[in-house]
C-alpha positions in Angstrom: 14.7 14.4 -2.2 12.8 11.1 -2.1 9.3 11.3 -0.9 6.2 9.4 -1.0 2.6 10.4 -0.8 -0.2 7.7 0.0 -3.4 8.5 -0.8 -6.9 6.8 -1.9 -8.1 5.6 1.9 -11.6 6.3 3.6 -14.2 5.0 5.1 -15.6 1.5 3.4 -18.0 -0.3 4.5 -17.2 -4.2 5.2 -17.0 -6.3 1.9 -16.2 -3.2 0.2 -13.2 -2.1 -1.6 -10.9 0.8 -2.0 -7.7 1.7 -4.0 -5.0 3.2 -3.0 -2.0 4.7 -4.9 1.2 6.2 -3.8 3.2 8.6 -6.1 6.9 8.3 -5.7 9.6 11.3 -6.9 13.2 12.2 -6.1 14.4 9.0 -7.3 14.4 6.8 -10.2 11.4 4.4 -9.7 11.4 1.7 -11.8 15.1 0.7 -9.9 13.1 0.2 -6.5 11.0 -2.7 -5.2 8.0 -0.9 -3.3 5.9 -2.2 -0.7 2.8 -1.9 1.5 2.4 -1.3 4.9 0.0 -0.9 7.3 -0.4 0.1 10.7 -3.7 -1.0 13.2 -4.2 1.1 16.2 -2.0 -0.3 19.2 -0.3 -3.0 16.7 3.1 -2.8 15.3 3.2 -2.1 11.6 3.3 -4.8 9.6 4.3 -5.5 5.9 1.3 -5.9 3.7 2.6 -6.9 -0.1 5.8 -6.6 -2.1 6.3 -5.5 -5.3 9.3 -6.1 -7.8 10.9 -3.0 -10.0 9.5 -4.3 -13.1 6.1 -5.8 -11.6 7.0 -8.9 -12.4 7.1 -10.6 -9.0 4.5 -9.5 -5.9 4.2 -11.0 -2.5 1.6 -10.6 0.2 0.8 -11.0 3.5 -1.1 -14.0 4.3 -4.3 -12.0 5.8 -4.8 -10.6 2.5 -3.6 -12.8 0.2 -6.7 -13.0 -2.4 -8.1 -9.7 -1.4 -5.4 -7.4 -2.2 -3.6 -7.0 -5.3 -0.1 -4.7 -5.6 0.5 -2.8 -8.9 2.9 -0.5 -10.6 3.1 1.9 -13.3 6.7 2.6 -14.0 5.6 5.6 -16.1 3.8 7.4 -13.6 6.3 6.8 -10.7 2.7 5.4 -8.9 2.9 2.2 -7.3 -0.6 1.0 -5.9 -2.6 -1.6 -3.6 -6.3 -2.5 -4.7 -8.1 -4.0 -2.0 -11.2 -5.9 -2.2 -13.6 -7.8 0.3 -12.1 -5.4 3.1 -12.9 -6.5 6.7 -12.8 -4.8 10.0 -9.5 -5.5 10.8 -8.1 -4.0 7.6 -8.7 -1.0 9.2 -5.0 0.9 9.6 -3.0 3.4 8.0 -1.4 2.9 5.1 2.1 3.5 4.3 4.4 2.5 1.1 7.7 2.6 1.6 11.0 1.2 -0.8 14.5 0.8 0.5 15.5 4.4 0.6 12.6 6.3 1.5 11.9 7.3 5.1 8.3 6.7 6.1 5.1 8.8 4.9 2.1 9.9 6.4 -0.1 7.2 4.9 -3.5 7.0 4.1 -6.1 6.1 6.7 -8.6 3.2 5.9 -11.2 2.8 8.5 -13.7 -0.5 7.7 -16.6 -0.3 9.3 -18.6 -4.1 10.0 
């Protein structure tokens, strides 16, 4: 079955950086656009960037455009977000998700200021 396992987040102090990667199976990868999300406590989730199947076209958010950067390697089935010059209110859980996956459990990244 599809399924989709965040991992990489922590606790980062402010201006800091982290890099998180999820590892996709059950489905062939390099078909799929993937994204980011992320969730703040008490806020909707909210799309963070967009990748294209062959990584040829991203998209972001404008709170993080500059800061965060999406990447894939088709080989490893991994997509992943770097994220640099993290802020306070970066701090949320971290989901990927593509078209035909249900949601994961994310990857929590708490900033600290």
């Amino acid at each position: 079955q599809v399924q989709l396992v965040e991992s990489g987040g922590g606790l980062v102090q402010s201006g800091g950086s982290l890099r998180l990667s999820c590892a996709a199976s059950g489905f062939i990868f390099s078909l799929y656009t993937m994204s980011w999300y992320r969730q703040a406590p008490g806020k909707e989730r909210e799309l963070v960037a967009t990748i294209t199947s062959a990584g040829d076209s991203t998209n972001y958010a404008d709170s993080v455009k500059g800061r965060f950067t999406i990447s894939r390697d088709n080989a490893k089935n991994t997509v992943y977000l770097q994220m640099n010059s993290l802020k306070a209110e970066d701090t949320a859980v971290y989901y990927c998700k593509t078209r035909i996956s249900y949601w994961g459990k994310g990857t929590l990244v708490t900033v600290s200021s």
